[in-house]
Structure formats: structure tokens, C-alpha cells
C-alpha angles and dihedrals in degrees: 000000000000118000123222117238105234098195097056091044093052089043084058107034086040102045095231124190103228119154134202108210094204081074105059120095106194148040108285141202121216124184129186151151091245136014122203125187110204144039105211127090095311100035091040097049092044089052094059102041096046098046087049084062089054090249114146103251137187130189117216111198124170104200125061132274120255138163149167105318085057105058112072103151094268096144091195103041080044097044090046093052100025114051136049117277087356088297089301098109113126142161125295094273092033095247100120115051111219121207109189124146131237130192134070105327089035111224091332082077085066114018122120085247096238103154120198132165112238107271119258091240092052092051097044086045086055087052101040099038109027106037090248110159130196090022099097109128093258089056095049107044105081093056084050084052099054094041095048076055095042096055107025084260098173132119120292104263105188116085112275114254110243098279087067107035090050085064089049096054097042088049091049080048092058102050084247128144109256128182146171119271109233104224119188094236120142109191093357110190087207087231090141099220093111091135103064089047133288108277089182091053083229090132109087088219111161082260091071093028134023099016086057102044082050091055095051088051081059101256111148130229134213126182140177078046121124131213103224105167145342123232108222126186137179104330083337150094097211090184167335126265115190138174114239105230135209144256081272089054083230119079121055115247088218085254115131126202127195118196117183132182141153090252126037129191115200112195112155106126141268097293107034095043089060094044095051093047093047085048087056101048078243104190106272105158083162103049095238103140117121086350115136090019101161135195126189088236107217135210127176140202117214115213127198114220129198087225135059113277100165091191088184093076135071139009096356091217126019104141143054137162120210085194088124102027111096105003105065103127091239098332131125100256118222134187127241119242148157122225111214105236121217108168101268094050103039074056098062098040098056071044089188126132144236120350091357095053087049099045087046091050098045090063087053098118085058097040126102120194124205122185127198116215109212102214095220135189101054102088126064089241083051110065100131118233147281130262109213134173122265120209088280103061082251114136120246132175123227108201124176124200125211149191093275090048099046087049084064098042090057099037088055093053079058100057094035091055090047088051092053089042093054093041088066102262118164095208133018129205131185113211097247126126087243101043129108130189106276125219097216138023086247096058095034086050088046097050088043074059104058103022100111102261084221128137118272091020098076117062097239125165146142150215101182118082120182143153124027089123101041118191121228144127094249105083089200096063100030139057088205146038123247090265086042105251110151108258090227106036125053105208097037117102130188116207126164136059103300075076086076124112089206150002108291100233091229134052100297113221102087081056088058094052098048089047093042089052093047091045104041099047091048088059090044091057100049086048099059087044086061 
């Protein structure tokens, strides 16, 4: 049954004014109310909410514009036109693999759709600990609650498939909380390929929600198009200059843009919204860009069951289990989780070589994955690291991890791999270049003891990028103010999730919904009042 690509039939039927910068041929001009920069959570949300108000808006995306009959479940195709750098970007010393989208819908295009609100304890730390005002739980959970409306946020009521029910089980065999994940999924086919792009259109990404309705409110939308630098001035950011790209989304075309407006949005993600303001010499007295950028490292432990597990099918992420989250007697707390593992990715993740990547990937039908996610940013030994610029002008991050940090790490392979062995897993393998697949917990706890806890021997990645702009009253400890206005600049505005203090604690987008909603219609609002 072919499925008809919504995108492409409202920007027909709607006239919508959408631009592909690898087709323009000389400098430009563009002039707005209001300029975002970004597509993703914070830059889709914004648009909506600030054309609604019958501002002028224009979307800025670098990366290109695909939908559904694109994606046809093809990792490698996906990886190579969805994600940042083809799904290759890593920390500065290439220790941490980083897998964030880009293209027109940011990382919601290719995220696993688990959909949580920002933890109390995170909210009530932000307040106590970093001088952020208006963002209590009280005061947030009316804009959770809209967005959970706006995008089918509930829990996932279909049965797990077996690389989530396996986590269930092993945490019910251990005496430990477990609970639904809530996705934002309307009409979910259960196929299991979320992350290479929704060919059914059942995510309920900003492609398929809040970019169209912007357009239909008349907002307009360039993309390949790359934002290089802002021009400040005196308590301003007067534009945007951006670098037309190519058909490969990667190489300029030599064509320059220039967008100007009395109010600009960056929201371009932890990483890329440092980066850009670095790159423009953007006011910092206090030193604060791309400071505090956090990350939820992440390690995982592979089991090999004596039953079919197919990780590769259904609803990538359904279960989790906070058992370990807050309460952890001085330790960093980290969430339980499952990837969902399709070749290439399941690849990447055992991330070994040669004969013992093969021999790990051949048993894949029988292999669950569970991932531990470090809730970093609330110790002193966990304050996240720093993006900085290469010799190119391109953003890196340059994240250290220390003691504290490696004593989570182990102590989550433990109780991963308590969790697969109670779940009734005949091996256990911590993903660890040293590592093999253990009989028995004691030998498999004995060996997460003695494996060298060093960079690039441990299997260690992300999905979750936050901070490098934090938000907060006090200008000497945050980029920007509690409703995300730039503290130097009067019309810059910074609204997505590289605002956060800290890690979230959870999967971040709904986080970057709820702020985005508060923050955008609170600029929406002091624009209309002049």
C-alpha cells in the first residue's frame, strides 16, 4: 500500500514558500520579523508558535529536506543524509560516538520517539543550583501538557518486542522499578526503523508537525543553507550570514545570504549554537560559551539469549526502568534503556573490527542490547565539556571523563549485566574492546572489574546533546537569561536544549518542547506589545 507524503502534498496544495539554497545562483537579501536557525525541537516549535502570532518568519536549516518518500529503511542511505557528519561525528578525541540529525525536522526526524517530561529533580536542581527562574514543575507542566497534545505523546500501548521485554523481565527478577515509555507516535506501524526517518509519517517529528503548520501560516524555509557567522553590534545581533550548500548538503556553492530581522532564534543544538556564536566573536566577558555542554554518556552490555530477540523490529524503545537514577548514595545515576539494533547500527554500536565484529554480528537475531544513560552535570566531577572551534571554524566537543564518571560507568555494566542474566541470558558481554561474552554474572562482574577503564577501549556514545548555552539570572555563570534571551544581545534568543544547566536525566526532546512553548510564546508575546 503506498503512502502518500504529506509534506510534499500540503506544500502543493498550500503554496508554501520553501527554498533550496543549492539552487540559488547569487548573493541574497532576506528580511524578516523573526529569524530561526534551526529546524529541530527548539526551531520547529518557535516557528510555529511565532507565525501563529503573525510574525514573518524564516526557517534557516542546514541540512537538506527529506521526507517520507525518502525514507525507505535504507541505515546507510539514512545515516549518510540524516545525521551530522553521516552519523560519524564524535568527540574531540573520537572516544564518544554522537548521533544527532540534520536536515529539515533536526534529530526529531531520527530519534527512537521516547518522550519523557524533564524530571522534578532536575527542575528543582536548575532552580536551586543555577539561578533559573519560571521553570518549577508547577510552572512547567501545562506547557508538557500541550505539547504531549500537540504531538500523540502517551505510553506505548502495544506489547514490547523482545528487546524490551527482556529489560522488563531482568528488572521484575531483580526486585527494580520498571515503566512504559510514552512516544509521540500517532498510527505507528511498529516497523522499528525510526532512526533512518518515518516512512509511514506515524512520528510526530516537527517535518510532519510544527515546520508545516509554519509554513501554512506563511513562514518561509530555507535549507542547505548554513549559518556561518552573526553580525553584532552594540547590544545586537544585526544578521545572519550563511553559506548557500550543495546537492551533497556538504560543500558551499560560493553563494552568500544574508537574513536580517529585529529578533533572531538560534536553535541549532548543543553543539552547533556554540559553535556559531564562537565562530561570530559573539560577546562572552565571562568566558561561558560552550561551557557545561552535557551529554548522557552512554555505555551498553550485549546478551546472548537462547531464544529470538530480533532487536531490529518494533517500537525501538518501550521500556525503562529509573531504578538507578536519583537514589545512587553518591553515585552518578543513569536510566535504563534498550537500542534498537538494525544491522548498521547494531554495528556501530558493538563498534569492534574485523572477525570479532563479525562473529558478534552473526549471532544478532539472538542479541539484546541494554544501554545505561550517566545523568551528568550535578556533581562537581560531572560538569559536562566544552565545544570549541577546529582550524576550520567547524564545532568540536571536547568532553573529559573522569573518575566519577568511570565509577558509573562500571557500576552500570554491573547492573546491566544483572538485569540480561536475570532475564535468563546464556552470555554477557560488556561492550568493551577487551571484553568477551561471560558464562555466568560472577565472571562477567569480575572481568567489568579488571577491563582498563581507558578511552577508545570502552564502547562509549550519545544521542542526547544539552548545555553550552546554559540559561540563568546570573550573567557570570550563564550565556543566556531564564526566557533565553541572550544576556548581551537584546533581540538574540537562545531556545532549545543547549539552554540546559544539566543533563536532563530522561530522553530530552519533550524538554525541548515544553521550554520551546514557554519561551517562544513568551517572545511572541513581547513582540506583539512592541
Amino acid at each position: 500500500m503506498a503512502i502518500p507524503d504529506i509534506f510534499k502534498q500540503r506544500a502543493q496544495s498550500e503554496n508554501w514558500d520553501i527554498t533550496d539554497a543549492a539552487t540559488l545562483q547569487t548573493k541574497q537579501t532576506i528580511e524578516a520579523d523573526v529569524i530561526i536557525i534551526g529546524t529541530g525541537a527548539g526551531g520547529g516549535v518557535s516557528a510555529e508558535v511565532l507565525s501563529q502570532a503573525g510574525l514573518n518568519v524564516v526557517m534557516i536549516e542546514e541540512g537538506g529536506l527529506f521526507t517520507s518518500d525518502n525514507f525507505n529503511m535504507d541505515e546507510l542511505q539514512s545515516y549518510g543524509d540524516l545525521y551530522q557528519e553521516g552519523a560519524g561525528r564524535t568527540t574531540k578525541d573520537g572516544a564518544i560516538s554522537i548521533f544527532q540529525g540534520r536536515a529539515v525536522g533536526g534529530t526529531t526526524v531520527v530519534n527512537w520517539t521516547s518522550s519523557f517530561r524533564t524530571p522534578n529533580g532536575t527542575l528543582e536542581h536548575w532552580q536551586q543550583n543555577h539561578g533559573v527562574s519560571g521553570f518549577s514543575p508547577e510552572e512547567m507542566t501545562p506547557y508538557f501538557e500541550k505539547m504531549e497534545q500537540r504531538l500523540n505523546v502517551a505510553k506505548w500501548a502495544m506489547p514490547p518486542n523482545a528487546n524490551n521485554d527482556l529489560l522488563k523481565r531482568g528488572c521484575e527478577a531483580n526486585n527494580w522499578s520498571w515503566a512504559v515509555i510514552p512516544r509521540n507516535v500517532s498510527g505507528c506501524w511498529d516497523l522499528g526503523y525510526c532512526g533512518t526517518g518515518c516512512p509511514t509519517n506515524a512520528k510526530q517529528s516537527m517535518l510532519v508537525t510544527t515546520v508545516p503548520e509554519a509554513l501554512k501560516n506563511g513562514a518561509r524555509l530555507f535549507y542547505r543553507c548554513s549559518a556561518d557567522k552573526i553580525v553584532f553590534s552594540q547590544h545586537n545581533a544585526e544578521s545572519v550570514e550563511c553559506l548557500a550548500l550543495g546537492s551533497d548538503g556538504k560543500t558551499p556553492t560560493g553563494v552568500r545570504l544574508s537574513f536580517k530581522a529585529p529578533h533572531i532564534v538560534l536553535a541549532g543544538g548543543a553543539i552547533n549554537n556554540p559553535g556559531l556564536l564562537l565562530r561570530s566573536h559573539a560577546p562572552d566577558p565571562h568566558e561561558r560559551i560552550g561551557k557545561r555542554t552535557t551529554i548522557h554518556p552512554v555505555n551498553a552490555s550485549l546478551a546472548q539469549m537462547g531464544e529470538d530477540v530480533n532487536p531490529f523490529y518494533g517500537a525501538p524503545q518501550s521500556i525503562y526502568s529509573d531504578h538507578f537514577q536519583w537514589n545512587t548514595g553518591g553515585d552518578i545515576g543513569f536510566k535504563l534503556e534498550v537500542p534498537p539494533m538494525q544491522p548498521a547500527m547494531g554495528a556501530q554500536i558493538v563498534g569492534f573490527h574485523g572477525l570479532k565484529l563479525t562473529d558478534t554480528m552473526a549471532q544478532l537475531p539472538n542479541l539484546q542490547g541494554t544501554i545505561a544513560l550517566l545523568r551528568d552535570g550535578f556533581h562537581e566531577q560531572s560538569q559536562g565539556g566544552t565545544v570549541e572551534l577546529d582550524g576550520q571554524g567547524k564545532p568540536v566537543l571536547d568532553y573529559p571523563l573522569t573518575d566519577y564518571l568511570w565509577q558509573g560507568l562500571r557500576k552500570a555494566h554491573h547492573v546491566m549485566a544483572e538485569a540480561q542474566f536475570a532475564a535468563g541470558a546464556k552470555k554477557v558481554m560488556p561492550l568493551h574492546h577487551d571484553a568477551i561474552f561471560y558464562r555466568s554474572l560472577t565472571a562477567c562482574k569480575a572481568a567489568i572489574d579488571s577491563l582498563p577503564q581507558e578511552l577508545h577501549r570502552q564502547r562509549l556514545m550519545t544521542a542526547h546533546l544539552m548545555g553550552g548555552c546554559t540559561m540563568g539570572e546570573d550573567m557570570s555563570q550563564s550565556v543566556v537569561n531564564s526566557q533565553g534571551r541572550f544576556h548581551l544581545a537584546d533581540n538574540l534568543y537562545v531556545i532549545d536544549g543547549s539552554v540546559f544547566p544539566t543533563s536532563i536525566g530522561a530522553n530530552p526532546q519533550l524538554s525541548i518542547y515544553g521550554l520551546a512553548l514557554k519561551q517562544a510564546s513568551q517572545l511572541a508575546s513581547k513582540i506583539k506589545q512592541g
